[in-house]
N, C-alpha and C positions, 0 to 999 in steps of 0.2 A: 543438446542435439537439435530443438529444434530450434536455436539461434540461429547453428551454423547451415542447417536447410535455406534459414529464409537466406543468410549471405550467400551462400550458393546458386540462390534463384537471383538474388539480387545482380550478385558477379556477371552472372549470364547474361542480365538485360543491358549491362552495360558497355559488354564486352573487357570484364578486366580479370584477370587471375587473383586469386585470392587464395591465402593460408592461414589459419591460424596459431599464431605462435601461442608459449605459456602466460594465460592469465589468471585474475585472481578475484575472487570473491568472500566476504564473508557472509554468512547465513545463521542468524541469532534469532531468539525469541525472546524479547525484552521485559524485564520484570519490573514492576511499579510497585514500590516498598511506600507504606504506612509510618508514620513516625508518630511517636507520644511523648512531646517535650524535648524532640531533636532524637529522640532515638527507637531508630527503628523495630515495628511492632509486628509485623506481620507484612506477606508482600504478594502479589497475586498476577497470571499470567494475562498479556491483555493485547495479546497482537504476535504477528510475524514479522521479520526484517529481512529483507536482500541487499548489500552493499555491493556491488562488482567493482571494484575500488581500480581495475584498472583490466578492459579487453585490450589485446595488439592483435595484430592484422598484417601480414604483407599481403600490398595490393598495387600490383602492377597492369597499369593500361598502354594503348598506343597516346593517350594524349591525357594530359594534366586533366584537363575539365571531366572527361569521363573517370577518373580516378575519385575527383571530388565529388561528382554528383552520387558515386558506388558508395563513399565513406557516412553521406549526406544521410542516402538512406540507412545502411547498413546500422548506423549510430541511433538513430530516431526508433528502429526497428529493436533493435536490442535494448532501448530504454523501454519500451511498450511491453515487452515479454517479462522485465525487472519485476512486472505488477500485475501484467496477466498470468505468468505462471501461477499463482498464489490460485487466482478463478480459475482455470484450469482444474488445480490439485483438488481444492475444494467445491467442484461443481456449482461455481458461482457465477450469475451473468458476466459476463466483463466489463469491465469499467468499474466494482466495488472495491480493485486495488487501487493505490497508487503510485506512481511512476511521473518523472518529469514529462515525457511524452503525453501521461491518460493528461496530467493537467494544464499541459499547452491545448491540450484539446477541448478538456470543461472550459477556458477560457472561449477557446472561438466558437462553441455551443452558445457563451453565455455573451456573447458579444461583446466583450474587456476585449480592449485593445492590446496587442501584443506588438512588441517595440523590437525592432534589431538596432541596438547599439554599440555604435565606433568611435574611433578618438573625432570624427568631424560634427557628431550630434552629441556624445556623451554631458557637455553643459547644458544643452538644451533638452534632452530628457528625462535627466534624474529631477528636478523636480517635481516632474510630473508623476513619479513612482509612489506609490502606497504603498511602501515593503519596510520589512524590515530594516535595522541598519547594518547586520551581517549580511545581511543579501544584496545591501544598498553599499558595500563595503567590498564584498567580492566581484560585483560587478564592475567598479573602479576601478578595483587594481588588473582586471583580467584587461579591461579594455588598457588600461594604460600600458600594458606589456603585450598592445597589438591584437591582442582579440575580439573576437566578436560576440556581442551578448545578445540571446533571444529569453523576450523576459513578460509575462502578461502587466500591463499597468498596475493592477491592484494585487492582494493577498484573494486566495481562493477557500473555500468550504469545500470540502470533499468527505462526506459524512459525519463523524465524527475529528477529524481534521482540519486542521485551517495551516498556514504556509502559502508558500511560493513555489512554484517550479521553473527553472529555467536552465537555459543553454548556453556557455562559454566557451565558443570554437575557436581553433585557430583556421583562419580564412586560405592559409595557404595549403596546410595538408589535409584536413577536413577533421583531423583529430578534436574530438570535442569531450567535456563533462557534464554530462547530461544530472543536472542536482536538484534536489528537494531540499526544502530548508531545513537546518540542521547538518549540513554538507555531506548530507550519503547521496554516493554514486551510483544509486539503486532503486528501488523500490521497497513500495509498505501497505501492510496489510492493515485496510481500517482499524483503527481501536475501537473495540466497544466502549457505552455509555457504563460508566461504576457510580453508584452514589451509596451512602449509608441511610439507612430508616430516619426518618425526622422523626417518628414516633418516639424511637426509643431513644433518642437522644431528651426530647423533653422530658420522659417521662424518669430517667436517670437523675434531673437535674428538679423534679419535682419529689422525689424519694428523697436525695442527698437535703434540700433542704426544710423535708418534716423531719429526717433525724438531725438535724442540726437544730432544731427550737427544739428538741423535744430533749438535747442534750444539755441545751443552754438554761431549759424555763428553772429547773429549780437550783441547780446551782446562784442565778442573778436573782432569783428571787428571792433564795437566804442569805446572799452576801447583801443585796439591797437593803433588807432588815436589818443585818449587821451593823451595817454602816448608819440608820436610820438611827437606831436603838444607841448607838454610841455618841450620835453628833446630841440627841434629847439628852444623854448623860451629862455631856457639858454641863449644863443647865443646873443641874441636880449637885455634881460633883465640884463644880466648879469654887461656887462658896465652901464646902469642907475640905475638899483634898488638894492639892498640888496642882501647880498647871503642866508639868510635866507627864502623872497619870493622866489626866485627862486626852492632852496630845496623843500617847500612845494608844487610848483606849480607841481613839479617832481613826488612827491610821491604820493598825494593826488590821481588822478586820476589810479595809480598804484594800490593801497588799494583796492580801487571800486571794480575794477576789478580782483581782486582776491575774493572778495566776492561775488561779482555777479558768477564769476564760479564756485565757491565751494558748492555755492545754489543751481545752476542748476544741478552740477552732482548728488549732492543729491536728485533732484525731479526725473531727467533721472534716476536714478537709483530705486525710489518705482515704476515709472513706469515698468518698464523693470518686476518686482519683481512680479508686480498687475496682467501683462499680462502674464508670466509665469505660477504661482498659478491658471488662468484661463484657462490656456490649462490643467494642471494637473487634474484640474475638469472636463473638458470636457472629459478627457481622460479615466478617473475611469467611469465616467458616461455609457461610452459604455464597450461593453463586454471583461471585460479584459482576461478573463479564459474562452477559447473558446474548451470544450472538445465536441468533435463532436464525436455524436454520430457511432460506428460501423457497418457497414452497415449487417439488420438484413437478414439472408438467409431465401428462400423461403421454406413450408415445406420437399420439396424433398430434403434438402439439411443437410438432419439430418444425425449423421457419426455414427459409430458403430465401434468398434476395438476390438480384444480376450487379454483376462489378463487369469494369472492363476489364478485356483481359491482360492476365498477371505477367503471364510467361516471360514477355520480350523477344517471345520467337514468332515472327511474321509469318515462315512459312506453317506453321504449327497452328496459329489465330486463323487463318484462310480454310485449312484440311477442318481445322473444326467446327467452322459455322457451314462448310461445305456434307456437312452430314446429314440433312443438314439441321442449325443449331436451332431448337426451337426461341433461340434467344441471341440471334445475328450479332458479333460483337464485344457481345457478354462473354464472362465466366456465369457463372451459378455454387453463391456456395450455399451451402446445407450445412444447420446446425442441430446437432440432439438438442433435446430438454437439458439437459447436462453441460449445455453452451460449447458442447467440442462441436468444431466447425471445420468446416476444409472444403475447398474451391474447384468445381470440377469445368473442364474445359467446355462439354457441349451437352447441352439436354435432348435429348429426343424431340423428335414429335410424338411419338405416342405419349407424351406428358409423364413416364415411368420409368424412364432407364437414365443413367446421368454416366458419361465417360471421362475416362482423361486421354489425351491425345500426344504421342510421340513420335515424331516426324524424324526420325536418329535413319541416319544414311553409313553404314558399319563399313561401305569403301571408302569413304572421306576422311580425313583425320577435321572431325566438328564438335570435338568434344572437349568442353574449357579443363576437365576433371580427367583422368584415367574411365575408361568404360568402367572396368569391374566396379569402382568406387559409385559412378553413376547411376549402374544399374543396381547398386546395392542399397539407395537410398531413395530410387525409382522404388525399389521392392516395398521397402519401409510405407513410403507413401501409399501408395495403391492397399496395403494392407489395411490404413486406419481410413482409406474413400474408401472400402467397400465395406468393413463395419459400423462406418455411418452411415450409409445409403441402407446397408439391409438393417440400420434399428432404426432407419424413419420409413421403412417400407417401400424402396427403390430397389430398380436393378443397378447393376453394374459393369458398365462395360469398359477394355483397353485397348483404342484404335493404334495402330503401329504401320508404317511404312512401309517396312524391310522385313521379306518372311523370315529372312536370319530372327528376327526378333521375336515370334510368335514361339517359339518354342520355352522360349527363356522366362518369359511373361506366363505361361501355363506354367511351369515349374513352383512361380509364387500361388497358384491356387486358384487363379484367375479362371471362371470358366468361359465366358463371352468377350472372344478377341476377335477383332475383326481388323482385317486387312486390307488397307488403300496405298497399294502399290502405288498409284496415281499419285499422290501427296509428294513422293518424291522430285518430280516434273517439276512443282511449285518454284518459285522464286525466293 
């Protein structure tokens, strides 16, 4: 849902129609299995996954370049959402998932150079690539079958993550795969840090070997006697008996004793094995993927910042700074402690009220969408700005054009509408 909002807002700024047809995603939770001698011991949960292995889109404009500039964003936008829905769900800042888009963006944070390459530079900048050689292989083949590769120079860190992220478009329709290494078309939720106890791993392997001398010392200690007491018999038997007794009396006791020890390294050793495998369980057993939680801020702690504005609607940006906007130019968006955020068109000047502004002319036919559909996803919005404005302690207001529209807008709950007939006049 709120993909197809931002394509919807997107659609609009470009002037292009837009639908979307059947796509497809998978959404897994990936399991990291333990092995003990190649076979698996125990296995434990340690992340989220989103693959959208494939969005479609019909998107028609009046001219090819505004088709591609709609696709351009629409595509970047929906790989961003791959990785912030996860912060969203889990009231996490943004940016702790990740998505091709968040790590094209830690790249130009961290100032790595981010390459577009084509069949006219592709010799001359894969050497210069730090990547892997699946990603230095997919990049290859995409450019050589006419695409375009957006790729950062090096391998990235992304918490407990490292990879690549990057983009393989086709230049003519703007259709692109937006990938993470490992070739999902999606996004990922940090893994936590897992390790096992160092303690108990020594201290296993200091048990295993006091019963291993303490199985050994008197076995080797009577057969070394054995064997001692036989070789002196020589000596003794030698001039009265046979040299065949003697040989036997030599080895015999010899024998023993190599099977007696051969038995017990083998029993020392299932132990050592049994008590090992033991700590391994005990170890799974406790919390091996410890993501602790972010410590959530108090309501006063909600943040606000000015963007320019989003809309694309000129006459709409004029009516709102015309309010006028205590922030000429700007949006204002407002975020909870809870990092849910949403972008209101004009601030007051009493510093307290934040609106959203719709300049909708109901004589015109100016509506990319069906009205009903419009205002049905107007409604949607206006509901989650004014339960963020009233959990960070704001008003909220919905400036409208056309008194046809003032009716419609109270029906959503709205109690502070105000009407600038004027707005309609605008250009």
């Amino acid at each position: 849902m709120e993909h197809d909002l931002f394509d919807d807002l997107a659609a609009r700024a470009h002037g292009v129609h837009v639908q979307r047809l059947p796509s497809v995603g998978l959404f897994a939770s990936p399991l990291t299995v333990r092995y003990l001698f190649d076979i698996p011991r125990s296995g434990y949960y340690q992340g989220r996954q989103m693959d959208v292995k494939r969005v479609v889109l019909a998107a028609v404009a009046d001219s090819a370049q505004a088709r591609l500039a709609f696709m351009n964003q629409a595509g970047m936008q929906g790989s961003y959402f791959e990785g912030s829905v996860f912060d969203q769900l889990f009231s996490r800042p943004q940016g702790k998932s990740i998505s091709a888009a968040q790590l094209l963006m830690d790249a130009n944070q961290q100032a790595i150079p981010i390459y577009r390459i084509n069949q006219a530079n592709l010799d001359a900048v894969l050497p210069q690539l730090a990547v892997s050689t699946a990603v230095r292989t997919d990049i290859i083949n995409a450019v050589q079958a006419g695409r375009i590769a957006l790729v950062p120079q090096r391998e990235l860190t992304h918490g407990t993550w490292s990879g690549s992220g990057y983009i393989l478009q086709d230049p003519q329709s703007g259709a692109a795969a937006y990938l993470i290494e490992g070739g999902a078309n999606g996004g990922l939720e940090g893994e936590c840090g897992t390790q096992l106890s160092p303690q108990a791993a020594q201290q296993i392997s200091l048990i295993a070997a006091a019963i291993l001398t303490a199985m050994l010392q008197g076995p080797l200690s009577g057969a070394g006697g054995a064997a001692v007491a036989a070789y002196l018999s020589y000596f003794v038997v030698a001039g009265a008996g046979s040299a065949a007794a003697t040989a036997a009396a030599i080895i015999a006791p010899l024998v023993i004793a190599v099977v007696l020890v051969t038995v017990l390294l083998l029993v020392a050793m299932l132990i050592h094995l049994a008590l090992l495998e033991m700590s391994l369980v005990a170890a799974s057993d406790a919390p091996d993927c410890e993501c602790i939680p972010e410590p959530k801020p108090q309501a006063c702690e909600c943040t606000y910042r000015q963007l320019p504005h989003l809309g694309g609607n000129g006459r709409s940006d004029v009516c709102a700074d015309s309010m006028p906007n205590r922030f000429p130019g700007s949006d204002t968006e407002i975020c909870t402690p809870q990092r849910l955020c949403r972008t209101y068109d004009t601030a007051l000047v009493d510093g307290n009220t934040y609106c959203e502004v719709k300049v909708y002319n109901f004589d015109r036919n100016e509506f990319l969408i069906s009205r009903t559909d419009l205002l049905t996803k107007d409604a949607r919005q206006a509901s989650v700005q004014r339960n963020i404005a009233a959990q960070c302690g704001f008003n909220y207001c919905y400036v409208v054009a056309d008194p046809r529209h003032v009716p419609l807008v109270a029906a959503w709950g709205v109690s502070d509408i105000r009407l600038r007939e004027d707005c309609l006049q605008l250009p």
